[in-house]
C-alpha angles and dihedrals in degrees: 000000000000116000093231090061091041095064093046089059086051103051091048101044087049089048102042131045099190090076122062097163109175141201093307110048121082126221107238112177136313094228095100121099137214144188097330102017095275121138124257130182132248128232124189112184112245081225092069093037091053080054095056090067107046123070128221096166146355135243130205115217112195139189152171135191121238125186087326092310116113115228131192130209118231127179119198127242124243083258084064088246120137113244141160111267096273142167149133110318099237144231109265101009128093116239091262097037087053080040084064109057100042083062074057117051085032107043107008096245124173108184145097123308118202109235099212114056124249101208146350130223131171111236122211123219130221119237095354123182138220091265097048118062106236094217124057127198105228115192104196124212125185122243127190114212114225101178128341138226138186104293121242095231109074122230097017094119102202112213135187113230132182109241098259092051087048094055092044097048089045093049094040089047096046098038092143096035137039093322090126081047098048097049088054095057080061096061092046094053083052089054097046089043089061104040088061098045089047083049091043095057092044098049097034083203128090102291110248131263092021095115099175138200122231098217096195082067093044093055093078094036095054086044090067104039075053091060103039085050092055100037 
């Protein structure tokens, strides 16, 4: 652990009691307040933090623009509930190119899939067993539709929201589970959304570092790292 981090684990510990945080648990910063107004530290558990990089599946988040106004794309579980396009990353493809083609088997969608993810979140499953880990690491990649056909995966009901409709329906579906974190994900696909129109129109060239995936030319390639996976 960094030293820097280390004695901050130390002093508040030392100087509030409230907060006995162990081996496993990260300082993070003292800006946040509490009750009066005085400080009070952060922990994240390292747990949580080891999940973030990892990766147990991927998410598609996509979006359209639509007279100015940014829209994203949500399908809906077998449960009924709205999500992001997600699955298993997969062997032998990289995680957008496994992103891709879960927008398309989902919700149809043909676009461009940012290579490099945007964010990460860890989702948290519902009733889940023994057998089955309870929390999944998601990394989240953007993907612009560019037209849209009836999905592969039957009953998944893809539907454009505003962004304040996608972060409500996310929160209000996953209440017990990753809902808050869900809803995040959201407000950092907005940022990024507009910091590469704003570079876009001041460049007037392709912003760098968003290599993107075409995913109708994806479509022949994955089929056959599929079937040489499963032959």
């Amino acid at each position: 652990m960094n030293a820097r981090f280390t004695s901050g684990v130390r002093d508040t510990a030392k100087s509030n009691t409230q907060f006995r945080p162990d081996r496993n648990s990260l300082f993070v910063d003292q800006t946040s307040r509490v009750g009066s107004g005085s400080r009070s530290a952060r922990f994240v558990r390292l747990a949580h933090l080891r999940r973030l990089r990892e990766c147990d599946q991927v998410a598609a988040v996509c979006y359209r623009v639509r007279e100015g106004a940014i829209e994203f794309l949500l399908v809906q579980t077998r449960g009924g509930r709205w999500t992001f396009p997600k699955g298993s990353a997969e062997p032998g493809l990289t995680h957008a190119q496994a992103a891709a083609l879960e927008a398309f088997e989902e919700a149809g969608v043909h676009g461009r899939m940012e290579e490099a993810p945007f964010t990460r979140f860890v989702y948290r499953k519902r009733g889940a067993v023994r057998s089955d880990p309870a929390e999944l690491a998601v990394s989240a990649h953007l993907c612009e539709v560019l037209r849209l056909e009836a999905p592969e995966e039957a009953n998944r009901n893809p539907t454009w929201f505003c962004a304040e409709d996608a972060k409500r329906s996310l929160r209000e579906d996953h209440r017990a589970g990753s809902g808050a974190d869900m809803a995040r994900v959201v407000d950092r696909a907005l940022r990024r959304i507009r910091r590469l129109q704003n570079e876009t129109r001041a460049m007037s060239i392709p912003p760098r570092g968003a290599r993107v995936i075409e995913i109708d030319a994806l479509r022949e390639t994955a089929r056959g790292v599929r079937a040489s996976e499963t032959g």
